[in-house]
C-alpha positions as CSV (number, residue, x, y, z in Angstrom):
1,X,0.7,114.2,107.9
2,X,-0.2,110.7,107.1
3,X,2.3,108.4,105.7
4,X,1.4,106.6,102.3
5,X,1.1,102.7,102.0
6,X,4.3,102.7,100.1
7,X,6.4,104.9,102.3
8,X,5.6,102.8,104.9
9,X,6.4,99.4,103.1
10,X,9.6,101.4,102.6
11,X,10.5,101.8,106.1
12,X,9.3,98.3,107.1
13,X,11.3,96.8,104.9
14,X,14.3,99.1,106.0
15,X,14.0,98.3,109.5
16,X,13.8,94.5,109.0
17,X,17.0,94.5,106.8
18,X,18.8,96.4,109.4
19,X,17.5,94.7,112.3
20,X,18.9,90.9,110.1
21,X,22.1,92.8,109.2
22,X,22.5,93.6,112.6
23,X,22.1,90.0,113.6
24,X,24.5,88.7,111.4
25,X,26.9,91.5,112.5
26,X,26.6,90.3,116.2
27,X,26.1,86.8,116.5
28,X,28.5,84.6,117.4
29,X,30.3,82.2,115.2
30,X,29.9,78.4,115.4
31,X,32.4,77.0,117.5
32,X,34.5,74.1,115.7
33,X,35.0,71.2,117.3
34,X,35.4,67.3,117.0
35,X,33.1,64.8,117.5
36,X,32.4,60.8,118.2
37,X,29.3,58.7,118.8
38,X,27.8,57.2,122.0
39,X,29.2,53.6,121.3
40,X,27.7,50.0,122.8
41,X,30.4,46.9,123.4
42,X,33.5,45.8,125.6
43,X,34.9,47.7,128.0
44,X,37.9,47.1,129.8
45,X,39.7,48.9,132.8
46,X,43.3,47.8,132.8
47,X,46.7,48.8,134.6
48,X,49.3,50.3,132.5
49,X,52.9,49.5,132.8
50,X,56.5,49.1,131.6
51,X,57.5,45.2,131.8
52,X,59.7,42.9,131.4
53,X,59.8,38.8,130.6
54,X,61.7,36.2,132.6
55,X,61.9,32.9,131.8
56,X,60.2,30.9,134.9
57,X,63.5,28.3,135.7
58,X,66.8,29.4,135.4
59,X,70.1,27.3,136.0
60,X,73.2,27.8,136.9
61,X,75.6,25.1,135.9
62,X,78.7,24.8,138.0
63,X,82.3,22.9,138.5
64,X,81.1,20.1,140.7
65,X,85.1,19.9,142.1
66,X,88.2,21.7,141.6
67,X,89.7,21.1,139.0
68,X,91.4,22.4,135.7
69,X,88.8,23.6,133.2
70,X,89.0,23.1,129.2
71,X,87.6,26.1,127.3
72,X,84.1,25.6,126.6
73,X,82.9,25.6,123.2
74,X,78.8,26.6,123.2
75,X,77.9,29.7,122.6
76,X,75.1,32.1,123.8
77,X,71.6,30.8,121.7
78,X,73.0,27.0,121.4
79,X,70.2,24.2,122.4
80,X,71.3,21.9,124.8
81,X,69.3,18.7,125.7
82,X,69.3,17.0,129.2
83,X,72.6,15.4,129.7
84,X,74.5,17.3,126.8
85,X,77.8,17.7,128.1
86,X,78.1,21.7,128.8
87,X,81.7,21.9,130.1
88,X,85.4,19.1,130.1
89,X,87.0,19.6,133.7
90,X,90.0,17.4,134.8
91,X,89.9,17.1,138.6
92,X,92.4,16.7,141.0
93,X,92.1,13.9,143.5
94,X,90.7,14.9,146.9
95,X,92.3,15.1,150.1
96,X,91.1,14.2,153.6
97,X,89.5,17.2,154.6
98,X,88.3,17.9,150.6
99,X,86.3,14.5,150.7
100,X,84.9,14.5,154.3
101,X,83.5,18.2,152.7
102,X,82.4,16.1,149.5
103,X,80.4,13.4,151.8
104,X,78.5,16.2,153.6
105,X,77.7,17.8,150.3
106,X,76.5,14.7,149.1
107,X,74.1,13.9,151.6
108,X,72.8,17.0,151.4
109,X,72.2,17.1,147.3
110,X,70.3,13.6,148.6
111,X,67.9,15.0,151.0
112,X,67.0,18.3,148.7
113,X,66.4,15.6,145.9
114,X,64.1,13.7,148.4
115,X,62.3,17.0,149.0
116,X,61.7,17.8,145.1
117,X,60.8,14.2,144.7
118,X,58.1,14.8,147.4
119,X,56.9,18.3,146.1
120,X,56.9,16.6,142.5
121,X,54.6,14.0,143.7
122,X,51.9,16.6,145.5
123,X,52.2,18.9,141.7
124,X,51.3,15.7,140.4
125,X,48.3,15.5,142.6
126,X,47.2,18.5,142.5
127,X,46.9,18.5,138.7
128,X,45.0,15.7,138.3
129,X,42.4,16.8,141.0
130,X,42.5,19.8,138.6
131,X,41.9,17.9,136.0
132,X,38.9,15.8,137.1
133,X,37.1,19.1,138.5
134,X,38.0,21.0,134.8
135,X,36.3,17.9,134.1
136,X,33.0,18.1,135.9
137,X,32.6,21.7,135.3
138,X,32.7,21.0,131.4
139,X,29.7,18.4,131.9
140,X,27.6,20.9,133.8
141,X,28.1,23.8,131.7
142,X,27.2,21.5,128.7
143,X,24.1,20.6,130.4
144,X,23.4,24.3,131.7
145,X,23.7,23.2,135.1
146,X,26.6,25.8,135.2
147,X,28.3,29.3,134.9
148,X,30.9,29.8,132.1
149,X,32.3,31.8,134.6
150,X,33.3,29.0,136.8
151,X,34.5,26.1,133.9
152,X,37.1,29.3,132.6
153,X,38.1,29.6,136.7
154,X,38.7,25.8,136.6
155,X,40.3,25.7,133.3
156,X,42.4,28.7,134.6
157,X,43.4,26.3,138.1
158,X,44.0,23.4,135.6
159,X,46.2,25.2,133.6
160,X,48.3,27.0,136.5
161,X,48.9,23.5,138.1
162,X,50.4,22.0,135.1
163,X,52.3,24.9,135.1
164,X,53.5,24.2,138.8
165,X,54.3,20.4,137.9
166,X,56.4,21.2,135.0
167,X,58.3,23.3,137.6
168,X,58.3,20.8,139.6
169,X,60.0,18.5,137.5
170,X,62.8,20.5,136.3
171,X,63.7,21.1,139.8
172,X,63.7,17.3,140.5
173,X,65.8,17.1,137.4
174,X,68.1,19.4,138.8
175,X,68.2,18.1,142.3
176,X,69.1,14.5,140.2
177,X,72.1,16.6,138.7
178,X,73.0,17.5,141.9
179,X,73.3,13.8,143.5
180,X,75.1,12.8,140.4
181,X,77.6,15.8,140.5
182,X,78.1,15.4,144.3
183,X,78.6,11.7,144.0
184,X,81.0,12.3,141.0
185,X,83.1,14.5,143.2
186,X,84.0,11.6,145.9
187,X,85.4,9.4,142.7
188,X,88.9,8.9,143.7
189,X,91.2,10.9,140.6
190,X,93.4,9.1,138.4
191,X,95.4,9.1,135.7
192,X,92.7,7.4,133.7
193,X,89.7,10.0,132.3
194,X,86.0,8.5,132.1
195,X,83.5,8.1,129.5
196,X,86.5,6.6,127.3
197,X,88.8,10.0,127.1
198,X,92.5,10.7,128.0
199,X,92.9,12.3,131.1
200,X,95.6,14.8,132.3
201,X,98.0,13.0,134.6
202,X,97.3,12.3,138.0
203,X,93.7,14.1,137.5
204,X,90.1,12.5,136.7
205,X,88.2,14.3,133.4
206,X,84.9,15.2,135.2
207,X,82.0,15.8,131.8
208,X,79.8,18.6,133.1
209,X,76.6,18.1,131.8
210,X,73.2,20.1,131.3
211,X,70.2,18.7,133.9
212,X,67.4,20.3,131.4
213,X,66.5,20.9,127.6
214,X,66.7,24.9,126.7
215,X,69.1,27.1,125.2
216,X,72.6,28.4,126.6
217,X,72.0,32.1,127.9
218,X,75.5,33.2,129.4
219,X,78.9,31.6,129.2
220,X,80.4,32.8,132.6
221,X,83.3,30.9,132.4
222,X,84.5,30.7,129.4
223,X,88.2,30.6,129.2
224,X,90.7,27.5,130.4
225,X,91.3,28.0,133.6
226,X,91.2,26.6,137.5
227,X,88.1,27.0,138.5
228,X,87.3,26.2,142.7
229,X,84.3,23.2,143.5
230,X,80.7,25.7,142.7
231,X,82.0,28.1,140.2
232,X,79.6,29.1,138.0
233,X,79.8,28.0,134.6
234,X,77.0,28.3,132.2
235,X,73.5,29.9,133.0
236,X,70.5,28.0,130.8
237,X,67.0,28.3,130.4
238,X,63.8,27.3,128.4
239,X,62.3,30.3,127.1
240,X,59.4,28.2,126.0
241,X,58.2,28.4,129.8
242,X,58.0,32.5,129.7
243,X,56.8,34.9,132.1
244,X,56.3,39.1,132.1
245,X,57.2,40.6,135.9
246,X,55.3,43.9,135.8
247,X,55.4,46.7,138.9
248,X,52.9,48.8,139.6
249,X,51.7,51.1,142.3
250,X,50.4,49.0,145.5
251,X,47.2,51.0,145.0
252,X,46.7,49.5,141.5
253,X,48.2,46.3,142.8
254,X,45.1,45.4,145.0
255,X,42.6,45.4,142.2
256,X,44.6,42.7,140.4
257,X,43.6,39.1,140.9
258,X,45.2,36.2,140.1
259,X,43.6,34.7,136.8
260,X,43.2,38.3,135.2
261,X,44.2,38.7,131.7
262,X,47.4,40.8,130.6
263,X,47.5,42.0,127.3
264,X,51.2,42.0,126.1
265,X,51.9,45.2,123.6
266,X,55.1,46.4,122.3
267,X,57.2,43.8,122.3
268,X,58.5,44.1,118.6
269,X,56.2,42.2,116.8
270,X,52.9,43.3,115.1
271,X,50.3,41.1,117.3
272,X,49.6,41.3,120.7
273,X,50.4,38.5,123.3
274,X,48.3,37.2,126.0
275,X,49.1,36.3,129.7
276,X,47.4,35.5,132.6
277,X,48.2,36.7,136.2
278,X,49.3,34.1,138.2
279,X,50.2,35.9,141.4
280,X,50.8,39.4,143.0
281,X,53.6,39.8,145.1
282,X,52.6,40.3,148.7
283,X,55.2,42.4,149.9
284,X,56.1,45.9,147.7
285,X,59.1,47.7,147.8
286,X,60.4,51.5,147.5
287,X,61.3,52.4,143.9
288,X,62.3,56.2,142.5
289,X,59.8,57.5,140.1
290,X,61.6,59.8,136.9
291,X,60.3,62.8,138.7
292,X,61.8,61.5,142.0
293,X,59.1,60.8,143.6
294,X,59.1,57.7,146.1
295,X,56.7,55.2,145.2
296,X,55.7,51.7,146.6
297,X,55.3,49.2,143.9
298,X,54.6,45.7,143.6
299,X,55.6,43.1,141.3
300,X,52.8,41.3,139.3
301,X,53.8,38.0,137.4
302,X,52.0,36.1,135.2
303,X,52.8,33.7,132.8
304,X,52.9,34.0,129.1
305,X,50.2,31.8,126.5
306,X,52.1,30.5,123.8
307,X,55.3,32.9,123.4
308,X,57.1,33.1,120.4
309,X,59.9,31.8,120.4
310,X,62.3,35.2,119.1
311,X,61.1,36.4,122.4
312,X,63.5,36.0,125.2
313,X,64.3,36.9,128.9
314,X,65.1,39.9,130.0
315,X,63.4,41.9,127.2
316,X,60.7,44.8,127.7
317,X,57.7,45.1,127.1
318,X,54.4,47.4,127.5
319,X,51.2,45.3,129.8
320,X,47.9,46.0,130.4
321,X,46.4,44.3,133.0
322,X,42.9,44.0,133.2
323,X,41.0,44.5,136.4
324,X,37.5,45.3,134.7
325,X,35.7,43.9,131.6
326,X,32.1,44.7,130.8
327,X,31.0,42.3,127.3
328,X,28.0,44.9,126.7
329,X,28.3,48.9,127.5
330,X,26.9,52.1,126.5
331,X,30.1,54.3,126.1
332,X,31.5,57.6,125.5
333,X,35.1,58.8,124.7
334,X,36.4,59.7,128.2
335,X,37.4,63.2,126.5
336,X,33.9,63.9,126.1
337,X,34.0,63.8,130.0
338,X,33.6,67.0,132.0
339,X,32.7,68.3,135.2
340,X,29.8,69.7,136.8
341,X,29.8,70.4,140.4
342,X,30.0,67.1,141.7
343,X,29.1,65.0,138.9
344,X,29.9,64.6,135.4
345,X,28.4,66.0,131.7
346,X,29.0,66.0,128.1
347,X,27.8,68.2,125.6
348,X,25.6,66.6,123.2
349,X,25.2,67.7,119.8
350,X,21.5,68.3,118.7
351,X,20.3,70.3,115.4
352,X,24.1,71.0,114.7
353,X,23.7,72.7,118.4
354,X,25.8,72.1,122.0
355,X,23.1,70.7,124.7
356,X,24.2,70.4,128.2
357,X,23.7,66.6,129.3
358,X,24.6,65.2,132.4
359,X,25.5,62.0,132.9
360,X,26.0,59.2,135.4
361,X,29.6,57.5,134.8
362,X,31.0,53.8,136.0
363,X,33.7,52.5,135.0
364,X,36.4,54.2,133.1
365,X,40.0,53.7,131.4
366,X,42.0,56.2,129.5
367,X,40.0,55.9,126.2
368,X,36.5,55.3,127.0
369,X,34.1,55.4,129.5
370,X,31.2,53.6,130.6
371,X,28.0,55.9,130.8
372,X,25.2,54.2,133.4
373,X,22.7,57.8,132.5
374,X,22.1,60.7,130.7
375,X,23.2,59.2,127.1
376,X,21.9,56.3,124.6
377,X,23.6,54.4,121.7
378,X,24.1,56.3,118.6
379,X,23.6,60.1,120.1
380,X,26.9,62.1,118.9
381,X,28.8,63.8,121.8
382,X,31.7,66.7,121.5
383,X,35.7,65.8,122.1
384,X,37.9,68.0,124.3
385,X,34.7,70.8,125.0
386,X,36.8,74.1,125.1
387,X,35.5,77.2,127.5
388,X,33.5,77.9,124.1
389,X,30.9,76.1,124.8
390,X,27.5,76.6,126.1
391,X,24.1,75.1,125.9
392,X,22.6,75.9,122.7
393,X,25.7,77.4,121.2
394,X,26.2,76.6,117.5
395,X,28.5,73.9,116.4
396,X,30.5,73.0,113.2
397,X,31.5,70.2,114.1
398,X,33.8,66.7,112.1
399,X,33.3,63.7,113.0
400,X,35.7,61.4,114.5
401,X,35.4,57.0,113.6
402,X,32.8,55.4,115.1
């Protein structure tokens, strides 16, 4: 029996329509997912760690003699200048064996002041040598004769040695304060006081004074009292001078260099602070991890560019240290990032559809990546790819910012 034209028009069309129903019933739905674009600029690879700051000199001023000490009156914030008299003590006069004691101590605040006279002298030296090199290197890289990488180097060397003078000087200063507290102390007592005030009897009023400019950070003797020849008194320091002590894993510890930049986050205000790395400890030491793990960690200083001044010492903070910086890089989100074998892959998406790509991967920090293969600038790649995915499955995908 033949089949008219019609009828099988009929049938045709029947089987198409069930043969696209059934598609639709099967397939498989397009798999949501987020993603971001193959990015070009800086990339940095840093070290991230819990800090804290420190202020680079700290000093401890003490009772140069026994004696009877007058409450002292500053507080924890005050200013002090050099010379601002810090604590009142009335001494007692000295006995035989007290003053032989006072004469040894004396020639020894002398010879430690001849020593931070000398190393005063070489910071001196050594900055202007930096200088005058900071100073060539300028006139080269004006005339193209040099890297940019070498005049920052000597600008970093420049800046480092001023850093070591100023040191330098406050610990002359202090050595100074030292001789003139030493030498104070072998002053026969009296019942006259000095610099014009009434003394207790048969004592001499010793002024205790401050050998730097900075601000008072701990009264540790406050209260009148008799205090014994080296007692701690007040602790000062100049919190302009600032520096961040960060410990990391020894691992992470021989990738930094001195010179590298440390970005300086969470501090409590809104901008972030720079540093520079000015030396890694060479010796680490055991520390407990939260998990109680035993870890060896070293400590990585480096001192602070212009800190504010409502930051102070002691107080935590979050650093980054940088080890890597690329100025110009093709990069991916490192959640893009997956593995294949022995090498790495993204999915890439192309005609709203998941292609396999590998890719060749350098550098990498926790964000982004740096991608050597296998991608270019401007191609969109899938976040976080789920066990969904498969070349050529269909995406519905949201984009994340560029």
């Amino acid at each position: 029996m033949k089949l008219s034209i019609k009828k099988i028009v009929r049938i045709s069309s029947a089987v198409a329509i069930g043969a696209l129903a059934l598609y639709v019933l099967l397939r498989p739905d397009p798999v949501e997912v987020e993603t971001a674009f193959v990015d070009r600029g800086v990339l940095r690879v840093t070290v991230d760690e819990e800090g804290r700051t420190r202020v680079h000199d700290h000093f401890v001023v003490a009772a140069p003699v026994v004696g009877s000490l007058e409450r002292i009156e500053l507080h924890e914030g005050d200013r002090v200048e050099p010379n601002t008299v810090v604590a009142r003590l009335h001494a007692v006069p000295l006995d035989e064996r007290a003053r032989t004691q006072a004469e040894a101590q004396l020639a020894a605040a002398e010879a430690a002041k001849m020593a931070a006279d000398a190393r005063l002298r070489k910071a001196q030296a050594t900055l202007e040598q930096a200088t005058r090199t900071r100073e060539r290197t300028d006139s080269l890289v004006a005339e193209g004769l040099e890297a940019t990488r070498k005049q920052d180097e000597d600008r970093l060397a420049e800046t480092t040695a001023l850093r070591e003078m100023e040191a330098a000087e406050f610990a002359a200063q202090v050595a100074r304060y030292e001789v003139e507290a030493a030498r104070a102390a072998l002053l026969e007592g009296g019942p006259r006081g000095s610099d014009g005030d009434a003394a207790q009897t048969g004592t001499t009023l010793r002024l205790v004074r401050s050998p730097v400019a900075g601000r008072v950070f701990r009264i540790i003797t406050r209260s009148e009292q008799v205090v014994a020849a080296g007692t701690p008194l007040v602790e000062i320091g100049d919190t302009s001078a600032l520096e961040v002590v960060v410990d990391v894993l020894s691992q992470d510890a021989v990738r930094v260099k001195p010179g590298a930049m440390m970005l300086i986050e969470d501090w409590g205000g809104e901008s972030t602070l720079v540093a520079r790395v000015r030396m890694v400890e060479p010796s680490a030491f055991t520390k407990v991890s939260a998990l109680g793990v035993e870890e060896q960690r070293v400590n990585v200083i480096g001192d602070v560019l212009n800190p504010p001044e409502r930051l102070g010492d002691r107080y935590r903070v979050e650093a980054r240290i940088v080890v890597w910086e690329g100025e110009d890089v093709v990069k991916v989100p490192t959640s893009a990032l997956f593995r294949v074998g022995d090498g790495w892959a993204v999915f890439v998406v192309d005609n709203e559809r998941a292609r396999l790509r590998p890719v060749e991967v350098g550098h990498r920090n926790v964000r982004e990546s740096e991608v050597l293969a296998g991608v270019s600038e401007g191609e969109e790649t899938v976040l976080y790819p789920s066990d969904q995915l498969q070349d050529g499955v269909a995406l519905v995908h949201s984009r994340a910012t560029r």
